[in-house]
N, CA, C and O atoms as a Maestro MAE file, in Angstrom:
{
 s_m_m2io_version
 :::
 2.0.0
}

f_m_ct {
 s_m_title
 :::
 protein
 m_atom[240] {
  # First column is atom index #
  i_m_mmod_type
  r_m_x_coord
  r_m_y_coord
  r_m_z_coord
  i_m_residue_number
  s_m_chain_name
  s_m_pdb_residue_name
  s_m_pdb_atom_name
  i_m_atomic_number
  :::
  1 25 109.560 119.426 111.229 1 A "UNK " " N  " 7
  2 3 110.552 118.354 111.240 1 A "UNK " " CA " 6
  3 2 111.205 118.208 112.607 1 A "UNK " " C  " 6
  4 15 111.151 119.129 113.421 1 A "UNK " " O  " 8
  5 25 111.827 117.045 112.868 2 A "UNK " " N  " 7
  6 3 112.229 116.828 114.527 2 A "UNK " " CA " 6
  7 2 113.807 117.267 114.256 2 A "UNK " " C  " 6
  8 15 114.622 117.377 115.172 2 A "UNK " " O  " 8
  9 25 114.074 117.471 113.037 3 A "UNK " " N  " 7
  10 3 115.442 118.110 113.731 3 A "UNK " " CA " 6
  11 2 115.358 119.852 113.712 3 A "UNK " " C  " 6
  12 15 116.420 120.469 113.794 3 A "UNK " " O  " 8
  13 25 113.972 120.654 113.593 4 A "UNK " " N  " 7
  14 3 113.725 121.500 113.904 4 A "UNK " " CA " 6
  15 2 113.360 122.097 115.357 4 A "UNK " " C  " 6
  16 15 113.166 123.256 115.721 4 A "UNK " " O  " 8
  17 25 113.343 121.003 115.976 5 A "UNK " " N  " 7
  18 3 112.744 121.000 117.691 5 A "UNK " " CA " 6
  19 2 113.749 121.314 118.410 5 A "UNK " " C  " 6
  20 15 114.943 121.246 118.119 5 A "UNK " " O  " 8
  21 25 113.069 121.795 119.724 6 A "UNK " " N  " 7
  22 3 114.133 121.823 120.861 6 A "UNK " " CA " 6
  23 2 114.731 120.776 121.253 6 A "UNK " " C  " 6
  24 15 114.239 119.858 120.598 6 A "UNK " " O  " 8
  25 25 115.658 120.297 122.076 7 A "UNK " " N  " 7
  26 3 116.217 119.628 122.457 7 A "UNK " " CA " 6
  27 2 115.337 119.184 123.624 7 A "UNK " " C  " 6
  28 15 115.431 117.986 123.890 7 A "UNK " " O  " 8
  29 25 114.490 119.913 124.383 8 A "UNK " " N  " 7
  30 3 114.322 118.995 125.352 8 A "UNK " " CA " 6
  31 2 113.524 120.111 126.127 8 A "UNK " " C  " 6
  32 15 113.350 121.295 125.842 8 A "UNK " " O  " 8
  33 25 113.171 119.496 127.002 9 A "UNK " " N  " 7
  34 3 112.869 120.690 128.335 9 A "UNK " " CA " 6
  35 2 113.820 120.798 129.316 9 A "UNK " " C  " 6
  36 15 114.433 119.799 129.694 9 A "UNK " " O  " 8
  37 25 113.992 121.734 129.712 10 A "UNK " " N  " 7
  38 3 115.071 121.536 130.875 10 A "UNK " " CA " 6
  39 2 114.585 121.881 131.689 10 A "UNK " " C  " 6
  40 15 114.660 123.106 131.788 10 A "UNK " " O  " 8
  41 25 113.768 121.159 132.830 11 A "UNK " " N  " 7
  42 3 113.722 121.170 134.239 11 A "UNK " " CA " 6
  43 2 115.025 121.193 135.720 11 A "UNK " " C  " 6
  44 15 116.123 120.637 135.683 11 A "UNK " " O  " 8
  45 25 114.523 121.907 136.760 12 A "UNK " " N  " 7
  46 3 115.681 122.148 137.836 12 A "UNK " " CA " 6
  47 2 116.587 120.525 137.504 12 A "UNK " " C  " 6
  48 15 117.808 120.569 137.348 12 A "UNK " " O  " 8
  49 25 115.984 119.442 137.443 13 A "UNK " " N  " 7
  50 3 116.911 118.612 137.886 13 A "UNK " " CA " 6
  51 2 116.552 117.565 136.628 13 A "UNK " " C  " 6
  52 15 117.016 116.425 136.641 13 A "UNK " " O  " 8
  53 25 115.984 117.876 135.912 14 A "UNK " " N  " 7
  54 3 115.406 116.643 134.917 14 A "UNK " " CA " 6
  55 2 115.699 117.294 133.571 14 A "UNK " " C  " 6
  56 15 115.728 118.519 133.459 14 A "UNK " " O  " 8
  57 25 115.912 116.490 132.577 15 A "UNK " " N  " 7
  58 3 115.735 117.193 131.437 15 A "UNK " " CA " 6
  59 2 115.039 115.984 130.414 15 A "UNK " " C  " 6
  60 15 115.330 114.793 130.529 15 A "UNK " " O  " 8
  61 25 114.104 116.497 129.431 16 A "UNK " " N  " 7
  62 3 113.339 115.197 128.513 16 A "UNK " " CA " 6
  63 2 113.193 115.816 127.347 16 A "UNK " " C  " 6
  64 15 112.678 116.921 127.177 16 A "UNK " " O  " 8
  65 25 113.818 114.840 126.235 17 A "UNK " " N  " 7
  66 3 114.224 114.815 125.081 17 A "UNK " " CA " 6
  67 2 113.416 113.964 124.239 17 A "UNK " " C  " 6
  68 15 113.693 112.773 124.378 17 A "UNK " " O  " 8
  69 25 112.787 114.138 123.668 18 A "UNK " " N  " 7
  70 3 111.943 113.014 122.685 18 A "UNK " " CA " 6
  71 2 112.299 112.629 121.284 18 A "UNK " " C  " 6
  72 15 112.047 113.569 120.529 18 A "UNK " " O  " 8
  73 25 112.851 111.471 120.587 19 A "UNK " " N  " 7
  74 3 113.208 111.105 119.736 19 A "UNK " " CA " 6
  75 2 112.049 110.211 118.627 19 A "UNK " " C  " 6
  76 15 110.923 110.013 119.083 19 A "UNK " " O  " 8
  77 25 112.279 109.841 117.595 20 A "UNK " " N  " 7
  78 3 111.293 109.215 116.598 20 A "UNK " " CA " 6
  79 2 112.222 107.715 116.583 20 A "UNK " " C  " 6
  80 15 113.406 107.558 116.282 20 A "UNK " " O  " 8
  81 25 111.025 106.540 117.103 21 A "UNK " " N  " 7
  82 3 111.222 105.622 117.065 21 A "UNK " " CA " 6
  83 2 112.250 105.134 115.692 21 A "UNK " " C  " 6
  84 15 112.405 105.733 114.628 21 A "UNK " " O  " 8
  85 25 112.754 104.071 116.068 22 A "UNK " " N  " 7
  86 3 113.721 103.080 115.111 22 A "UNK " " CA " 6
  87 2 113.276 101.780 114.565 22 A "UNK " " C  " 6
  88 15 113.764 101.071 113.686 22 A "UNK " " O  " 8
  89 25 112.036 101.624 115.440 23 A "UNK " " N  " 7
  90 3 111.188 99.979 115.672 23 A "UNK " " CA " 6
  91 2 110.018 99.946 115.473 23 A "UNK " " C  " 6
  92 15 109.468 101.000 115.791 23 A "UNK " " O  " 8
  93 25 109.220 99.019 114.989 24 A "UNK " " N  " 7
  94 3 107.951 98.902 115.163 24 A "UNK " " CA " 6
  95 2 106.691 98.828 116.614 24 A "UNK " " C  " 6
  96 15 106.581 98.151 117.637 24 A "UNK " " O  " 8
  97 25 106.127 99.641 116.131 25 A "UNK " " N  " 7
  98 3 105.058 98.988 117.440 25 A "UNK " " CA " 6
  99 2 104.447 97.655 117.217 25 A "UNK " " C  " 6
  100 15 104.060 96.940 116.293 25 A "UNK " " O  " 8
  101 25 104.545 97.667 118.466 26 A "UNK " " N  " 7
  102 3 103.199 96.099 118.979 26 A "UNK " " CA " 6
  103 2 102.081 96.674 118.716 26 A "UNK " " C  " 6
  104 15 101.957 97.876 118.948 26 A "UNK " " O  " 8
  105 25 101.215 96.051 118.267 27 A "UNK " " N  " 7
  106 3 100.236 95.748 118.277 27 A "UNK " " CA " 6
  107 2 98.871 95.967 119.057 27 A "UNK " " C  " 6
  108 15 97.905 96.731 119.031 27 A "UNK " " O  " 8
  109 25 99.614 94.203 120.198 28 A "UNK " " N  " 7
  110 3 99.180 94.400 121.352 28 A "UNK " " CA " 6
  111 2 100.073 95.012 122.777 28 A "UNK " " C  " 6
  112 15 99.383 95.457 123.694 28 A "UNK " " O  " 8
  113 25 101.044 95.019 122.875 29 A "UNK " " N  " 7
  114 3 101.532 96.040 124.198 29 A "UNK " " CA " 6
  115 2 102.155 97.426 123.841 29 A "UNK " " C  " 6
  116 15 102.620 98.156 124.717 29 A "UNK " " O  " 8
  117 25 102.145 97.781 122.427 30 A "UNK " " N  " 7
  118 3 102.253 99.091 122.401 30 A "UNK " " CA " 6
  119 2 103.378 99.434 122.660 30 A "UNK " " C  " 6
  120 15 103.486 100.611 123.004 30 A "UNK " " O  " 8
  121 25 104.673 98.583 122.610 31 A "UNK " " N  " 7
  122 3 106.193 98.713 123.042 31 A "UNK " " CA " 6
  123 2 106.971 98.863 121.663 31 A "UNK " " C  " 6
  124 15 106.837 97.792 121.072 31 A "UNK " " O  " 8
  125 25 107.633 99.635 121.004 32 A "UNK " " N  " 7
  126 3 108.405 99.790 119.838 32 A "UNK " " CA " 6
  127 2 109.489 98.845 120.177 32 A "UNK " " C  " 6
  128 15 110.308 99.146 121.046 32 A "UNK " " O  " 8
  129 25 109.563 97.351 119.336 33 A "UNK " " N  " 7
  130 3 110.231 96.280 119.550 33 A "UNK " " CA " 6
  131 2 111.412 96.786 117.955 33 A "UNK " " C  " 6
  132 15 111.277 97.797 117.266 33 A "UNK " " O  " 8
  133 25 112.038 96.135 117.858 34 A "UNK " " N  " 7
  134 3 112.423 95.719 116.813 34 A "UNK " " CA " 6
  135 2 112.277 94.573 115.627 34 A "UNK " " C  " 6
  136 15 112.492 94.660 114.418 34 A "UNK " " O  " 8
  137 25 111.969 93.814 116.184 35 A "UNK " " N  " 7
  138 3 111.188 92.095 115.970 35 A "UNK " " CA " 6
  139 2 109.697 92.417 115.305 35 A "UNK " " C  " 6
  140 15 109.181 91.816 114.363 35 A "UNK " " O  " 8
  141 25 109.224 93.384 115.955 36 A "UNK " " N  " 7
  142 3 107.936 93.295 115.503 36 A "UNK " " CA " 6
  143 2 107.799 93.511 113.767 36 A "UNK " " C  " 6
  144 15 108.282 94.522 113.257 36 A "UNK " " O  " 8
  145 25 107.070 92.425 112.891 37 A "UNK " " N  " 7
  146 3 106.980 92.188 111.728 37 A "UNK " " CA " 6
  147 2 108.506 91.519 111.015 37 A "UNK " " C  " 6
  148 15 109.107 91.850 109.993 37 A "UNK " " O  " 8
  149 25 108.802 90.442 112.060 38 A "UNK " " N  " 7
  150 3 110.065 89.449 111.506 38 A "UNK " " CA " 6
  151 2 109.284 88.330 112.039 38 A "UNK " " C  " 6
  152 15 109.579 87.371 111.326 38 A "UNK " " O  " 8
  153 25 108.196 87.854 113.181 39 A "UNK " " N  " 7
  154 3 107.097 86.719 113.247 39 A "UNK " " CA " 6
  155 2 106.526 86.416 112.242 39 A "UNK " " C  " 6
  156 15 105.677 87.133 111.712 39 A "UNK " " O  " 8
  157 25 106.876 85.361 111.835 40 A "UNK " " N  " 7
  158 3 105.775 84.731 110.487 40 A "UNK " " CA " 6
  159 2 104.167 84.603 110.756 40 A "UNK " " C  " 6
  160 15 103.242 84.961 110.028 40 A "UNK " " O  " 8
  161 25 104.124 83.742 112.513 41 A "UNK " " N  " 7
  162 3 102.874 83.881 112.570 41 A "UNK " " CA " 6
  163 2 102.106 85.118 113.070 41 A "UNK " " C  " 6
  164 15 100.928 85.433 112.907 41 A "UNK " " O  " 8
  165 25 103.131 85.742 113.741 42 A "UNK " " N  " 7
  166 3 102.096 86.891 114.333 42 A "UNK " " CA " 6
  167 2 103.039 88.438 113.619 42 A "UNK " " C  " 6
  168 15 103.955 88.960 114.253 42 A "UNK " " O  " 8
  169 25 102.705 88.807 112.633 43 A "UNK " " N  " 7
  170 3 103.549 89.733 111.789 43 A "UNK " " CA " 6
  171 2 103.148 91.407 113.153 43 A "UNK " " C  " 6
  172 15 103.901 92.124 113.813 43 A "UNK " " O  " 8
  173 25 102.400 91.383 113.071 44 A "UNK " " N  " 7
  174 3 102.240 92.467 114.173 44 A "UNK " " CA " 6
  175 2 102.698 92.640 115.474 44 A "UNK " " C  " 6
  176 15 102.680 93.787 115.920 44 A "UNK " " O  " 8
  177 25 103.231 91.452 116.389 45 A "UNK " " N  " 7
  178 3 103.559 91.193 117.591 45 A "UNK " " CA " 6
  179 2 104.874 91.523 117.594 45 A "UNK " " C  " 6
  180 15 105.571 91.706 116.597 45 A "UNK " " O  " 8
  181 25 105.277 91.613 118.993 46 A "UNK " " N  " 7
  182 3 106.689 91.935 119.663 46 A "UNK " " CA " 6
  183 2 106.984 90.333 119.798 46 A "UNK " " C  " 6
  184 15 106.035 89.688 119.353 46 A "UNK " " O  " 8
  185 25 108.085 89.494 120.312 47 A "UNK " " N  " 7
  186 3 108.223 88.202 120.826 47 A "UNK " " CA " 6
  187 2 107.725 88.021 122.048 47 A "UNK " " C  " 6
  188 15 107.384 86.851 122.221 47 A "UNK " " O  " 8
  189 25 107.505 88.891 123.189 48 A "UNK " " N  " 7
  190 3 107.064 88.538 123.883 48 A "UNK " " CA " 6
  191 2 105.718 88.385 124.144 48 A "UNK " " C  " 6
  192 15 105.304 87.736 125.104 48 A "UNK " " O  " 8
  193 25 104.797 89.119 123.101 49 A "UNK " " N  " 7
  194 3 103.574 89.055 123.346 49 A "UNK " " CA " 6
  195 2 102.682 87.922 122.361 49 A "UNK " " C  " 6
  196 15 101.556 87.490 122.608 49 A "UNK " " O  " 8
  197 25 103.416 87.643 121.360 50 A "UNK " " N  " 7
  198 3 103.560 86.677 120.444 50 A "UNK " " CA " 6
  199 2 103.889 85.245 121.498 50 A "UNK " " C  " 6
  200 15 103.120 84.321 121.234 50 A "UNK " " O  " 8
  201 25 104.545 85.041 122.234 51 A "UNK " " N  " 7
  202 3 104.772 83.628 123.333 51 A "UNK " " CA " 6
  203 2 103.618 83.827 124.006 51 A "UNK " " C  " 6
  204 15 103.235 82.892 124.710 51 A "UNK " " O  " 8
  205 25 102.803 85.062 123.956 52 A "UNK " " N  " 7
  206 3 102.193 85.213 125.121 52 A "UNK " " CA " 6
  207 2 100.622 84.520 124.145 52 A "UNK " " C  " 6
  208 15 100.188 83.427 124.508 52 A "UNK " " O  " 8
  209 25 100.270 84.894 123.554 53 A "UNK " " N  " 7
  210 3 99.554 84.611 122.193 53 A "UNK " " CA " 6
  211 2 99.686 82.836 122.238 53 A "UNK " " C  " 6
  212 15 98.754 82.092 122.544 53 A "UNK " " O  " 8
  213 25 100.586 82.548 121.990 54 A "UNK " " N  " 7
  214 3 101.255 80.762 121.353 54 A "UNK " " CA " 6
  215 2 100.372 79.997 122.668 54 A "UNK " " C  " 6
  216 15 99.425 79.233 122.484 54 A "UNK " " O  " 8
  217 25 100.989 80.445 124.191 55 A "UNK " " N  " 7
  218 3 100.192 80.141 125.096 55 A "UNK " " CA " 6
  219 2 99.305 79.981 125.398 55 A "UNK " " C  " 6
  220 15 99.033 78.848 125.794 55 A "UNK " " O  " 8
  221 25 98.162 81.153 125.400 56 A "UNK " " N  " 7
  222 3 97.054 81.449 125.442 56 A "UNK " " CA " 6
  223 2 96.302 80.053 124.193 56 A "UNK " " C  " 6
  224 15 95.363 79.257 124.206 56 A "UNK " " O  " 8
  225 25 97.092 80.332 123.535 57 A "UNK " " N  " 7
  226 3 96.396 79.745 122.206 57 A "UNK " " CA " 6
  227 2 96.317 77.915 122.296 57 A "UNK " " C  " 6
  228 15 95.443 77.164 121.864 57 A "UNK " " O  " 8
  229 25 97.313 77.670 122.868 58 A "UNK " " N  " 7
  230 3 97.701 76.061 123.520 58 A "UNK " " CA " 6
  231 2 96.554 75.712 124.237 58 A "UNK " " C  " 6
  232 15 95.752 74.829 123.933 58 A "UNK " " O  " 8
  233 25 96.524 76.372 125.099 59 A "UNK " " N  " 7
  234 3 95.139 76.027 126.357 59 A "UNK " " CA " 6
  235 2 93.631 75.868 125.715 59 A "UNK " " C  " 6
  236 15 92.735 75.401 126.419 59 A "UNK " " O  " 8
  237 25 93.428 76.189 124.631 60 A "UNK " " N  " 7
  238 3 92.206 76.334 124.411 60 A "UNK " " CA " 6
  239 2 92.237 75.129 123.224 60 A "UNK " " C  " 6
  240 15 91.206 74.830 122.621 60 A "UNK " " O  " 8
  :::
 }
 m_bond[239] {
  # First column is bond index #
  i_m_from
  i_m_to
  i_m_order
  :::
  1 1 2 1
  2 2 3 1
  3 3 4 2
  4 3 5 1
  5 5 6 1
  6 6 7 1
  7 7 8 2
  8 7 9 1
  9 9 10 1
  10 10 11 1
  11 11 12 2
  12 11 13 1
  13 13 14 1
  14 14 15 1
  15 15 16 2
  16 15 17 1
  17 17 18 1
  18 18 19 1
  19 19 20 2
  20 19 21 1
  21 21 22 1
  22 22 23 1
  23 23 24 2
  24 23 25 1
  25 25 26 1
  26 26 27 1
  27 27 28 2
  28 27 29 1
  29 29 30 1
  30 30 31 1
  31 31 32 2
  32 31 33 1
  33 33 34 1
  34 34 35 1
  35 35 36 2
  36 35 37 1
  37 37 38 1
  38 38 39 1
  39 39 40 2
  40 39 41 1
  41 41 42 1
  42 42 43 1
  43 43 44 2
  44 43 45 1
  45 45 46 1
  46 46 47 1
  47 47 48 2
  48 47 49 1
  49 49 50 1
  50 50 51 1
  51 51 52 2
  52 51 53 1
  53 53 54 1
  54 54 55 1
  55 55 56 2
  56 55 57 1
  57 57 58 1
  58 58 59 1
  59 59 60 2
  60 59 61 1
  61 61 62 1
  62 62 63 1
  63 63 64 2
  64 63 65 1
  65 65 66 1
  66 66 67 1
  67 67 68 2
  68 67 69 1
  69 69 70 1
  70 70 71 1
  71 71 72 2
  72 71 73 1
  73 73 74 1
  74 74 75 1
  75 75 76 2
  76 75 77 1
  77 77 78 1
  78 78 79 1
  79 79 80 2
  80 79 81 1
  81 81 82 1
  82 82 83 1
  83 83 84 2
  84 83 85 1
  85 85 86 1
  86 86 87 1
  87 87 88 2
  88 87 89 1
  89 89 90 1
  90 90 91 1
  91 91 92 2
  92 91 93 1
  93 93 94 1
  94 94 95 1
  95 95 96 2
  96 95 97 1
  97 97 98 1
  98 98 99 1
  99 99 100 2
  100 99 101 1
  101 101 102 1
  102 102 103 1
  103 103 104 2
  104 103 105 1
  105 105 106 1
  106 106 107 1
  107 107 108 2
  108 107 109 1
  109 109 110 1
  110 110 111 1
  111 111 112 2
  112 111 113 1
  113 113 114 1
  114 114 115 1
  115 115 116 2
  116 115 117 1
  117 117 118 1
  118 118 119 1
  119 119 120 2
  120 119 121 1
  121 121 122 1
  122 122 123 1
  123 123 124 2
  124 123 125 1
  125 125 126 1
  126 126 127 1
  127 127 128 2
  128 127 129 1
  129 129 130 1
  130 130 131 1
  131 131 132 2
  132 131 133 1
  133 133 134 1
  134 134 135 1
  135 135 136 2
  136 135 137 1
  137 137 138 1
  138 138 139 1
  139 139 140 2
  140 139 141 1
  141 141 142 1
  142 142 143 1
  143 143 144 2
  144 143 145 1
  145 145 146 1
  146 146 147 1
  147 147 148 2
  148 147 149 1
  149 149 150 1
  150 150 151 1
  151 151 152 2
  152 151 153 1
  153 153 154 1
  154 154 155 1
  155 155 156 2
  156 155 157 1
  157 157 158 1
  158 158 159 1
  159 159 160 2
  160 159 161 1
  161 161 162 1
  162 162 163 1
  163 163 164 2
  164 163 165 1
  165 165 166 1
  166 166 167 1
  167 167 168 2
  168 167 169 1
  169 169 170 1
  170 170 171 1
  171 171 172 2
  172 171 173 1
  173 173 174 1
  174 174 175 1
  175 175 176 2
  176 175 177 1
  177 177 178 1
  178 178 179 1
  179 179 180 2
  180 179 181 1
  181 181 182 1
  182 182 183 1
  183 183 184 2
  184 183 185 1
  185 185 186 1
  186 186 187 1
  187 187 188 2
  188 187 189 1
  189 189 190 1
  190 190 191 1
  191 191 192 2
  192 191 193 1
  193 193 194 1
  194 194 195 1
  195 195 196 2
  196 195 197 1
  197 197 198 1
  198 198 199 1
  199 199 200 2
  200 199 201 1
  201 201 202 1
  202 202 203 1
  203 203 204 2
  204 203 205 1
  205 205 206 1
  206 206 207 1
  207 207 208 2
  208 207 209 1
  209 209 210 1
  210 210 211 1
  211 211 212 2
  212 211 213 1
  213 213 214 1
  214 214 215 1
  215 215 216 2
  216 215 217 1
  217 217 218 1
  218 218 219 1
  219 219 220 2
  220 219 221 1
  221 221 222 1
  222 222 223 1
  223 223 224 2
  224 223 225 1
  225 225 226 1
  226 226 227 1
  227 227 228 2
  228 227 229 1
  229 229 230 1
  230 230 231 1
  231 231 232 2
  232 231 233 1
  233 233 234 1
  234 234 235 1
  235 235 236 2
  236 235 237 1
  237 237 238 1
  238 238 239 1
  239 239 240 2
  :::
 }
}
C-alpha cells in the first residue's frame, strides 16, 4: 500500500516523493488530466488533445 512507503528519497539537495494520481490518463499524451472522460466525443482524451483531434479531423 502507498501509505506504507517511504516518503521519498532524499538526495544532497533534491528530494522525490511519488504520489497516486487523482485524474485520468490520456490516452493519447499520457498526461493525468482531470477532464479526461467528461468529452462526449472523445471519452478518452485530455481537452487539449481532443482540440488537437477536432483539428486534425477538420482538414481532412
Amino acid at each position: 500500500p502507498i501509505d506504507s512507503a517511504n516518503n521519498g528519497e532524499i538526495f544532497e539537495k533534491l528530494s522525490i516523493k511519488t504520489s497516486v494520481a487523482d485524474s485520468n490518463k490520456c490516452d493519447r499524451c499520457w498526461n493525468y488530466r482531470k477532464e479526461v472522460g467528461k468529452i462526449e466525443k472523445y471519452p478518452t482524451l485530455c481537452n487539449r488533445c481532443a482540440e488537437v483531434i477536432e483539428e486534425v479531423e477538420s482538414q481532412t
